[in-house]
Structures are given as C-alpha cells and as structure tokens.
PyMOL Python script that loads the backbone (N, CA, C, O; Angstrom):
from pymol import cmd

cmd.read_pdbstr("""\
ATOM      1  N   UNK A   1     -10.260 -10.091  22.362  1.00  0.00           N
ATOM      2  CA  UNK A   1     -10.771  -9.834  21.038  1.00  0.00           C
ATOM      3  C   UNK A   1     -10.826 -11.157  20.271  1.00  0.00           C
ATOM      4  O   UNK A   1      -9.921 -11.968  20.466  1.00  0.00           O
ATOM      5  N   UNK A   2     -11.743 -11.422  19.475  1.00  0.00           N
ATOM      6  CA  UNK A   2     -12.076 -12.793  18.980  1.00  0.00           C
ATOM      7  C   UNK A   2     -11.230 -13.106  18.024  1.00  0.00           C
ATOM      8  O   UNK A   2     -10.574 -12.147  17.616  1.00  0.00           O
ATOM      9  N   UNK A   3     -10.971 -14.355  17.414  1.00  0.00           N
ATOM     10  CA  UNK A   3     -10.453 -14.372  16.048  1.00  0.00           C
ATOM     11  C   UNK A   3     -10.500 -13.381  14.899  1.00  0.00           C
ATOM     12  O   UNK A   3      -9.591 -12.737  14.375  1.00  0.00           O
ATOM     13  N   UNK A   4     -12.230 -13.447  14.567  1.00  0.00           N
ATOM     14  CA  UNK A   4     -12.788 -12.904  13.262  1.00  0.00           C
ATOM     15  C   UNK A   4     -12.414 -11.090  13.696  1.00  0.00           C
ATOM     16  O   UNK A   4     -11.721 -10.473  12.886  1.00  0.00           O
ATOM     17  N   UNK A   5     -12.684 -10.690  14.389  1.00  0.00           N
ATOM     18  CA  UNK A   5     -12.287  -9.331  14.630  1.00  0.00           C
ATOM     19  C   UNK A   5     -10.475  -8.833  14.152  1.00  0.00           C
ATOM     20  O   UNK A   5     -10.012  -7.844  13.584  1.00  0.00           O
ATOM     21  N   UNK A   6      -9.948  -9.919  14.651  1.00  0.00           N
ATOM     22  CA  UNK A   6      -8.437  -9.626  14.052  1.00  0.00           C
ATOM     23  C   UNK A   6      -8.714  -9.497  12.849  1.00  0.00           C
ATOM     24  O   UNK A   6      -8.716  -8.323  12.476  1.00  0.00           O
ATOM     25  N   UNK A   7      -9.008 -10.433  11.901  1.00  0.00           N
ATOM     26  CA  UNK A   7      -8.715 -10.255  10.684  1.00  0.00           C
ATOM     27  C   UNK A   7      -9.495  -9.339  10.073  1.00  0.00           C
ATOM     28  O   UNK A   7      -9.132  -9.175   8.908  1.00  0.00           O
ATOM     29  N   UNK A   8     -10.405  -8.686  10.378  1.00  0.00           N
ATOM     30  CA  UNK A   8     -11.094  -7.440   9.858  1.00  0.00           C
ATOM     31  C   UNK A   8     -10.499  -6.118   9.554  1.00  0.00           C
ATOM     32  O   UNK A   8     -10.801  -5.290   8.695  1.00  0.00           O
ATOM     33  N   UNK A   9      -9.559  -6.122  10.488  1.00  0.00           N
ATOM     34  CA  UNK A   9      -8.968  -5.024  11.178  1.00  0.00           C
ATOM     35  C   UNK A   9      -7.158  -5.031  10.612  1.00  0.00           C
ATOM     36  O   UNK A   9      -6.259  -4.260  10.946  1.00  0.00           O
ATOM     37  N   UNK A  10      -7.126  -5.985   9.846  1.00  0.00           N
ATOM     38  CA  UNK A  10      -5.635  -6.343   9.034  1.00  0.00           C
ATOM     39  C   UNK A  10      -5.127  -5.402   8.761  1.00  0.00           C
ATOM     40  O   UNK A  10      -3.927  -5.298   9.017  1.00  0.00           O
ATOM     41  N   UNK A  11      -5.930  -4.182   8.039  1.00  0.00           N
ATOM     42  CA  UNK A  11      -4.932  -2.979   6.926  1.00  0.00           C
ATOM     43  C   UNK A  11      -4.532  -1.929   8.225  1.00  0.00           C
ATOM     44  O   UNK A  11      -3.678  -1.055   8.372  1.00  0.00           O
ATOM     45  N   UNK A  12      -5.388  -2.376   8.901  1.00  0.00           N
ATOM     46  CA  UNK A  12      -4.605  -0.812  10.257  1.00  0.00           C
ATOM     47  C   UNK A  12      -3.056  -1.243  10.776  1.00  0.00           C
ATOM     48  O   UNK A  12      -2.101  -0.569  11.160  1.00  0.00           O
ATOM     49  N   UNK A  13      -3.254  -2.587  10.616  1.00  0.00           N
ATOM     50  CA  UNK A  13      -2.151  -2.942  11.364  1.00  0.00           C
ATOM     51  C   UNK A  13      -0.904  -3.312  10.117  1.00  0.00           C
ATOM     52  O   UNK A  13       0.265  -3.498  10.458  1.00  0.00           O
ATOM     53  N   UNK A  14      -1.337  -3.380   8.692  1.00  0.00           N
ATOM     54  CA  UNK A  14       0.000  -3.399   7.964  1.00  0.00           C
ATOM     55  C   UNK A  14       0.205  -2.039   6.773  1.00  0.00           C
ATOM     56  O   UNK A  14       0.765  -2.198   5.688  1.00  0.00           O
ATOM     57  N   UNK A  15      -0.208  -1.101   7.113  1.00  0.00           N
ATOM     58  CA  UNK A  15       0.216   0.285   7.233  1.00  0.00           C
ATOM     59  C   UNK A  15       0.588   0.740   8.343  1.00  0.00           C
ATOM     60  O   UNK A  15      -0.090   1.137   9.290  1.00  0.00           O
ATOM     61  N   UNK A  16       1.758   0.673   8.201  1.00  0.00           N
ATOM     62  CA  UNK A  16       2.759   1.363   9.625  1.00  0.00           C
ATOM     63  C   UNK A  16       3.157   2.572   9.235  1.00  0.00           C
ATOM     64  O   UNK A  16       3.661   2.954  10.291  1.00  0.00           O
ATOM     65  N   UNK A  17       3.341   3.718   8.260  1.00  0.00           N
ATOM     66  CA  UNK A  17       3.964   4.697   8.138  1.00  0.00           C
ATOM     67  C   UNK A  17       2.985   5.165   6.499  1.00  0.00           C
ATOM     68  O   UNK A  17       3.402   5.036   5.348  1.00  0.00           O
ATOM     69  N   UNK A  18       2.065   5.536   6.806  1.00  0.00           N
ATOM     70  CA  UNK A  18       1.373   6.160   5.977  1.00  0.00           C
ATOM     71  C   UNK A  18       2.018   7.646   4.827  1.00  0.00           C
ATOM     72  O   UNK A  18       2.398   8.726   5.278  1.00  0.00           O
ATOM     73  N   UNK A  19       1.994   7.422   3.929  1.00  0.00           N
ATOM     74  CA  UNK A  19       2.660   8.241   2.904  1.00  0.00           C
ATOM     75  C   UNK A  19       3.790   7.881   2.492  1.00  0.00           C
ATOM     76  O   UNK A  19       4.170   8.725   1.680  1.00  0.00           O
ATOM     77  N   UNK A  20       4.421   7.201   2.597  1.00  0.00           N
ATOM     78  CA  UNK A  20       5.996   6.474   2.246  1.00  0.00           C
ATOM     79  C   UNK A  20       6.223   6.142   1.320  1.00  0.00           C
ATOM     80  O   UNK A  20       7.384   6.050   0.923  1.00  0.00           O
ATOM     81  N   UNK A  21       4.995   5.778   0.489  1.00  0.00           N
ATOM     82  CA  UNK A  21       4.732   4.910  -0.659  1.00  0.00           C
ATOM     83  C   UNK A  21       5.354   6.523  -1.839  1.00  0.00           C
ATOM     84  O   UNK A  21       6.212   6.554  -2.721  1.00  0.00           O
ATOM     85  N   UNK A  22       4.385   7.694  -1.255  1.00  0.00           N
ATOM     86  CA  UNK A  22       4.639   8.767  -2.190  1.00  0.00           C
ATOM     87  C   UNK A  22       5.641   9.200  -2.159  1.00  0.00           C
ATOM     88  O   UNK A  22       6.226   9.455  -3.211  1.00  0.00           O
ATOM     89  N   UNK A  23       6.302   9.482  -0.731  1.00  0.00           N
ATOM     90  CA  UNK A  23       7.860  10.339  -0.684  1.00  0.00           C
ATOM     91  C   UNK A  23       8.379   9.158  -1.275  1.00  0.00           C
ATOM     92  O   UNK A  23       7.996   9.291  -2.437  1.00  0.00           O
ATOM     93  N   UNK A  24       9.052   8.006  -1.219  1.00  0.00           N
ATOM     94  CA  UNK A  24       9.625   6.957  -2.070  1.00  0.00           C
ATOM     95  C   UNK A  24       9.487   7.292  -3.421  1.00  0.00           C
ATOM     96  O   UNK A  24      10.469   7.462  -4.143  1.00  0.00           O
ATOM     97  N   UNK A  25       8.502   7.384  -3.752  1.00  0.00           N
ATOM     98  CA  UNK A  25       8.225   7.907  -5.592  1.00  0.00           C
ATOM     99  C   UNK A  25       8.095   9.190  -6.378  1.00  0.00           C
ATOM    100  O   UNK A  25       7.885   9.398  -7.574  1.00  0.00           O
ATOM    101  N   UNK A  26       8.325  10.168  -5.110  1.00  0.00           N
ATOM    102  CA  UNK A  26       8.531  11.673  -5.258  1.00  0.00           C
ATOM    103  C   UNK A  26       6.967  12.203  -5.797  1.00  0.00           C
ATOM    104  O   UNK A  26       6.890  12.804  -6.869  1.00  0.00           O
ATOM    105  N   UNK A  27       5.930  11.976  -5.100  1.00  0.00           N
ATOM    106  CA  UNK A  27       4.915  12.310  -5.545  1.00  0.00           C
ATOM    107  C   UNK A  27       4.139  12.340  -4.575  1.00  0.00           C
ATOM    108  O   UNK A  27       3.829  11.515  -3.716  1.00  0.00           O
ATOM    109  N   UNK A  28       3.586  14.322  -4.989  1.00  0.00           N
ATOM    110  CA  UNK A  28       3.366  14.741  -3.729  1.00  0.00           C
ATOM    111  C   UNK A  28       1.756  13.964  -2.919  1.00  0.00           C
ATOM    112  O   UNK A  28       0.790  13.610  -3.596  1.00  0.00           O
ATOM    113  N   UNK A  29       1.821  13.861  -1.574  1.00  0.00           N
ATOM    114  CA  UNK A  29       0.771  13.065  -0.789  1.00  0.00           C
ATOM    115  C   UNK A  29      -0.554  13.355  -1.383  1.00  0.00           C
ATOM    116  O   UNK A  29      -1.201  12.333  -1.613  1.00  0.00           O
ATOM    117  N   UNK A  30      -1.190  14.572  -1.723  1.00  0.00           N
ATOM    118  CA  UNK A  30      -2.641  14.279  -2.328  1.00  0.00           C
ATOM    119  C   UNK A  30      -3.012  13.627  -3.757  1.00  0.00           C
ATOM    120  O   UNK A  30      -4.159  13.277  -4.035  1.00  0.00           O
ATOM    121  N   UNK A  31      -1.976  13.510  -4.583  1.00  0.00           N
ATOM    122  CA  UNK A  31      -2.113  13.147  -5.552  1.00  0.00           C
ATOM    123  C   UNK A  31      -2.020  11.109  -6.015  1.00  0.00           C
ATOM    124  O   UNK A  31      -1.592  10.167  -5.347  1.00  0.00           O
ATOM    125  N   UNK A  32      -2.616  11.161  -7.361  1.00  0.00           N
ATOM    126  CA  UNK A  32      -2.803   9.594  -7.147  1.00  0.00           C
ATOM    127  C   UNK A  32      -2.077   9.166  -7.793  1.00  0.00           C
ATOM    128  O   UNK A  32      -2.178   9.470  -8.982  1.00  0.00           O
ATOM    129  N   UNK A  33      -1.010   8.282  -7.398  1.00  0.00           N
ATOM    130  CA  UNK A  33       0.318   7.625  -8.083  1.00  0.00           C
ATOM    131  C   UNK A  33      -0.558   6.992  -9.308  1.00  0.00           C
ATOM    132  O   UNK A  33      -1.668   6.474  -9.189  1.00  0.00           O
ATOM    133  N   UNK A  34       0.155   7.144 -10.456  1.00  0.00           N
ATOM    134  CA  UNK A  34      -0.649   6.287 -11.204  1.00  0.00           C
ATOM    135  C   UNK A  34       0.018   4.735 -11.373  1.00  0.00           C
ATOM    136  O   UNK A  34       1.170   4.345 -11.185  1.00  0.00           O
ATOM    137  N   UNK A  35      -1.570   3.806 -11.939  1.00  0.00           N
ATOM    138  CA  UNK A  35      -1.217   2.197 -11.741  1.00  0.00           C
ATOM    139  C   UNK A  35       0.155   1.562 -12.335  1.00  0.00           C
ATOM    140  O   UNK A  35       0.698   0.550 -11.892  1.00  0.00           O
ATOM    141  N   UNK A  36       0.663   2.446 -13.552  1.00  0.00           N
ATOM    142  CA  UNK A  36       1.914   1.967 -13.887  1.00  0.00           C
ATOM    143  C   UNK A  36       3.129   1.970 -13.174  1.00  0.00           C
ATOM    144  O   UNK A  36       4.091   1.207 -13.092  1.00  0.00           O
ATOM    145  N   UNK A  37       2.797   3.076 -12.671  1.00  0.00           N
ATOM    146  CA  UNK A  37       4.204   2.967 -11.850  1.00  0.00           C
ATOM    147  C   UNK A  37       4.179   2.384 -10.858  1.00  0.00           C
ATOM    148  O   UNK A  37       5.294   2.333 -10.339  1.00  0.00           O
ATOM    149  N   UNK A  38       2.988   1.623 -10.014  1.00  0.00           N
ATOM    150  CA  UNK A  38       2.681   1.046  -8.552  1.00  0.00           C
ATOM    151  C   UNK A  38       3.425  -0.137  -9.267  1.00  0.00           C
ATOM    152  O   UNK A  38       4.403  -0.691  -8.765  1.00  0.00           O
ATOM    153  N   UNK A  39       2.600  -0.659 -11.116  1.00  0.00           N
ATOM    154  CA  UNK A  39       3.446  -1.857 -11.256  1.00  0.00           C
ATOM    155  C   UNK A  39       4.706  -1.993 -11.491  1.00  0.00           C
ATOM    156  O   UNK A  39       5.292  -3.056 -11.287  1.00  0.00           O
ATOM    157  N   UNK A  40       5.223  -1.035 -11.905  1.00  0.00           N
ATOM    158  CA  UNK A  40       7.122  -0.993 -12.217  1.00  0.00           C
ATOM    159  C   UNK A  40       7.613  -1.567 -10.839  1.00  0.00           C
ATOM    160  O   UNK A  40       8.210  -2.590 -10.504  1.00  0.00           O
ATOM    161  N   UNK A  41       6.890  -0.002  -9.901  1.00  0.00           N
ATOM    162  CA  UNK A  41       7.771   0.023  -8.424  1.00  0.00           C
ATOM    163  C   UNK A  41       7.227  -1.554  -7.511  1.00  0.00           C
ATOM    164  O   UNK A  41       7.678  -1.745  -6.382  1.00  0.00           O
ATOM    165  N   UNK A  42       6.558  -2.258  -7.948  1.00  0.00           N
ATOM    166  CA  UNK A  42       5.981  -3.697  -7.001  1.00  0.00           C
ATOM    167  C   UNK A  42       7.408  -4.577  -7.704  1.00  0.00           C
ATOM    168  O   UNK A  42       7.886  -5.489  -7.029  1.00  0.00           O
ATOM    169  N   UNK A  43       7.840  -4.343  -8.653  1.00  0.00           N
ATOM    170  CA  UNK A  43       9.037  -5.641  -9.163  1.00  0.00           C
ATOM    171  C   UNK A  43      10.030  -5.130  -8.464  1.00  0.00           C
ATOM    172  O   UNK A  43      10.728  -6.002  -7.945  1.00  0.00           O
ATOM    173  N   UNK A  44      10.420  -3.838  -8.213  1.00  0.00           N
ATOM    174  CA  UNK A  44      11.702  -3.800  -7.213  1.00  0.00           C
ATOM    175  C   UNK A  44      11.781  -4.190  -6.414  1.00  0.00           C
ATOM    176  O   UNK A  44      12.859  -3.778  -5.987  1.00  0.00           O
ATOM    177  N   UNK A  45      11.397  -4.772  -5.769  1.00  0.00           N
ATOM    178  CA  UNK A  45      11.187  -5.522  -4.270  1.00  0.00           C
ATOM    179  C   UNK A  45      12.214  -4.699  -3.099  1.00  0.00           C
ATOM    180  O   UNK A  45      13.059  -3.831  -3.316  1.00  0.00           O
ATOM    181  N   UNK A  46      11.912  -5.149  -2.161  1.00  0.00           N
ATOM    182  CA  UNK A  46      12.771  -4.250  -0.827  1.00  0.00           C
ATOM    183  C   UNK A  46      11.439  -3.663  -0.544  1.00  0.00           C
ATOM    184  O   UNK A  46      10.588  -3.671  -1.433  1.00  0.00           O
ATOM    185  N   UNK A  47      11.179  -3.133   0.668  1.00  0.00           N
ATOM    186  CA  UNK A  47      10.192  -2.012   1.285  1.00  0.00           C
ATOM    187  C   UNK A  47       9.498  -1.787   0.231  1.00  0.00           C
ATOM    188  O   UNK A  47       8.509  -2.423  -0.135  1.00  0.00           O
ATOM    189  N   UNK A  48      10.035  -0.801  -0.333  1.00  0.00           N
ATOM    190  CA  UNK A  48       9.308  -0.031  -1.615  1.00  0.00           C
ATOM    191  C   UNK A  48       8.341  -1.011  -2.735  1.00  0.00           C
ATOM    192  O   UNK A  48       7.215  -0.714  -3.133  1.00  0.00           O
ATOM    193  N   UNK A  49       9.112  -2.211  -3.091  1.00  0.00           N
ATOM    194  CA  UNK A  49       8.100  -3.346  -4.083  1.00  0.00           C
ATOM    195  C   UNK A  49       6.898  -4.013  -2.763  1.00  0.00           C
ATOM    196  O   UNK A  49       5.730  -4.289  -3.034  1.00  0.00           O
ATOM    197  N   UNK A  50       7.414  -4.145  -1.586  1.00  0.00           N
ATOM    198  CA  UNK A  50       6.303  -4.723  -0.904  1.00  0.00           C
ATOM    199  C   UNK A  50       5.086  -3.195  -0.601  1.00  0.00           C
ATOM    200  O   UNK A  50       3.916  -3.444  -0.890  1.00  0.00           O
ATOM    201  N   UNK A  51       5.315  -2.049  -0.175  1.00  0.00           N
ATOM    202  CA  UNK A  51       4.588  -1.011  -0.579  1.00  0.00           C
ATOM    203  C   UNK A  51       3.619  -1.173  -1.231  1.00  0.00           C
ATOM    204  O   UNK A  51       2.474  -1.489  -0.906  1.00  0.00           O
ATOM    205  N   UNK A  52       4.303  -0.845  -2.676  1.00  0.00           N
ATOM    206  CA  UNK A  52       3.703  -1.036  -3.550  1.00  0.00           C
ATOM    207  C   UNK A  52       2.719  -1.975  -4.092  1.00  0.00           C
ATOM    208  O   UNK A  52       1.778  -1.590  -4.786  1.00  0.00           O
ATOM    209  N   UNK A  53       2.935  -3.293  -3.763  1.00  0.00           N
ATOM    210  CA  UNK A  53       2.269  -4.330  -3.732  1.00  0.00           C
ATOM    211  C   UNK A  53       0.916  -4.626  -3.083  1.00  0.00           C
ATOM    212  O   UNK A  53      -0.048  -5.306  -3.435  1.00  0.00           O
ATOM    213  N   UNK A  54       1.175  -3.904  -2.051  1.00  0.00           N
ATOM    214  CA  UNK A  54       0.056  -3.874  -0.999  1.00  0.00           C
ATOM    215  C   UNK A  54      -1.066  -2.492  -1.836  1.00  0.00           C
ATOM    216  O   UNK A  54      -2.225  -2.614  -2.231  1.00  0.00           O
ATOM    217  N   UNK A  55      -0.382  -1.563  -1.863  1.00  0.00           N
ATOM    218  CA  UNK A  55      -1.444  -0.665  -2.259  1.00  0.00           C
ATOM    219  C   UNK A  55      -2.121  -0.864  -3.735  1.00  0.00           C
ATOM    220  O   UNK A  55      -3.082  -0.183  -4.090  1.00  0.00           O
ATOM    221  N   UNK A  56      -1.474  -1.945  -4.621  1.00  0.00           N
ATOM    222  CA  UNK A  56      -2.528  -2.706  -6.068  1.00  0.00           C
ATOM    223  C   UNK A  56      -3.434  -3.400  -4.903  1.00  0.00           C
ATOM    224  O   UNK A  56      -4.592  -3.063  -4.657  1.00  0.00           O
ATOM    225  N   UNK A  57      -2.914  -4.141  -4.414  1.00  0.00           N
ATOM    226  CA  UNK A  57      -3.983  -5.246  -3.589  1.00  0.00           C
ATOM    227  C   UNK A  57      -5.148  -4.301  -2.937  1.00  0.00           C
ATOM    228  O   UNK A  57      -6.319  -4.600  -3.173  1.00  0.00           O
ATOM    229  N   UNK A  58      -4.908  -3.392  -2.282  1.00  0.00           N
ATOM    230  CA  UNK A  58      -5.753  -2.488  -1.456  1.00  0.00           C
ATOM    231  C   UNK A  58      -6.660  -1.643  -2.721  1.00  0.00           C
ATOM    232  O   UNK A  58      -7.846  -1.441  -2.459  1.00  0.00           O
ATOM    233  N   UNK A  59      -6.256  -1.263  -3.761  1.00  0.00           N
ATOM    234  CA  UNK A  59      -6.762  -0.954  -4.842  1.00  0.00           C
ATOM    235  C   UNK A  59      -8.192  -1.702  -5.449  1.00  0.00           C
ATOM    236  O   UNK A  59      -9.211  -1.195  -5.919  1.00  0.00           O
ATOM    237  N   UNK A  60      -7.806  -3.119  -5.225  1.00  0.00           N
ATOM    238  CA  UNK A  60      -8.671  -3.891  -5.880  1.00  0.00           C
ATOM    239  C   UNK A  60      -9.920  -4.243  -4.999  1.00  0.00           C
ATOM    240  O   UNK A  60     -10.968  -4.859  -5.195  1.00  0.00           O
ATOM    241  N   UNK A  61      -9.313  -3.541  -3.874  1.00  0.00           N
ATOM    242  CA  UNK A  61     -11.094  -3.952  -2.612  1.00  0.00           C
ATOM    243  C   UNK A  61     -12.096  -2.807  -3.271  1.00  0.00           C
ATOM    244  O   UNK A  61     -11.919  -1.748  -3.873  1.00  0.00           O
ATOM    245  N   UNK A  62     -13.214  -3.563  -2.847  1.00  0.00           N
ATOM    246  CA  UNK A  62     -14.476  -2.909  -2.868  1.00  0.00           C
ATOM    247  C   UNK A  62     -14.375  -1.964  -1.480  1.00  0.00           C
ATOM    248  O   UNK A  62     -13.773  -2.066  -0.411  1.00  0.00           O
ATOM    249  N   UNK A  63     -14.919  -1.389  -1.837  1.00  0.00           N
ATOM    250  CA  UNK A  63     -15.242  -0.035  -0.415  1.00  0.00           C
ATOM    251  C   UNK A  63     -16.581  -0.297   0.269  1.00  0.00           C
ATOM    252  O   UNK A  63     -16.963   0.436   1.181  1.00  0.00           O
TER     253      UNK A  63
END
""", "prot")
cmd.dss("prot")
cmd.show_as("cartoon", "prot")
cmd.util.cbc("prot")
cmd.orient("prot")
C-alpha cells in the first residue's frame, strides 16, 4: 500500500472503540454530545480529553 493511501485512511485506524466518547459522558449513542461539553471534557486530558479532542477535530472536516 503506498504512502498517500495510509494517510487517507487515518480516522479508521485512530478510532479503536467506537462509542466510548458517549458511555464516558453518559450520553446515550444516537444522540449529539453537545460542543460544550466536547470542550470542557478535551481539558481533562487522560483517554477521555484525547477522545474528545479528536472528535472537535473530526467535527471541523468537510464531508
């Protein structure tokens, strides 16, 4: 597999456990955490602030 193909393919590989973000914040999986609390929970750092962190960043892509 080429270089450029790895990096396309980045978010499959740093979501390892899909939904974690919600059970962590007690909010159930279909619903949409709202942005304040992604920013509270990104300053705690540990698992949960890197989580969090990732899903503002993933937020801000274009689709």
């Amino acid at each position: 597999m080429s270089e450029k193909r790895k990096n396309m393919n980045w978010i499959g590989g740093a979501i390892k456990q899909p939904g974690a973000l919600h059970k962590e914040l007690g909010i159930p999986k279909g619903d949409k955490i709202p942005k304040g609390m992604l920013k509270s929970a990104a300053k705690a750092g540990g698992k949960m602030g890197k989580r969090a962190k990732l899903a503002l960043t993933l937020g801000k892509m274009n689709h």
